[in-house]
C-alpha positions, 0 to 999 in steps of 0.5 A, spaced: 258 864 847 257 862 841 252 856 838 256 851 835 252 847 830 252 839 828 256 840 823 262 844 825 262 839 832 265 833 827 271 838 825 273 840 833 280 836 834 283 835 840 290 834 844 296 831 841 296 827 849 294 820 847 295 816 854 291 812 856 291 809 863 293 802 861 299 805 858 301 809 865 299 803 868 305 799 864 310 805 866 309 805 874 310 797 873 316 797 870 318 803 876 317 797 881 321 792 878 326 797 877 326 799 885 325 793 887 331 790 882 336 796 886 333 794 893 336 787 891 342 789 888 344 793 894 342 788 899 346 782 896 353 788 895 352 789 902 351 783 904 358 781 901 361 787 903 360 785 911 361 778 910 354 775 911 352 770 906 349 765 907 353 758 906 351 753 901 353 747 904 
């Protein structure tokens, strides 16, 4: 293994990837509103479809 000296250590460049975890955290939020946004679309189509809606009255 080679040394590296001080001076080469400032060109060393890393990889592309970028994602920090606010960014992941970000996404995985948005997952869930959107799972349970669906749950509750399903709920309310199969509410309606067995006729057992609450009345407004």
């Amino acid at each position: 293994m080679n040394k590296v000296e001080d001076e080469e250590l400032t060109e060393i460049k890393g990889g592309n990837t970028t994602i920090s975890g606010p960014i992941i955290n970000a996404l995985v939020s948005v997952i869930n509103v959107l799972k349970d946004a669906g749950y509750s679309l399903g709920s309310g189509i199969r509410r309606i479809s067995e006729n057992n809606i609450c009345p407004l009255k």
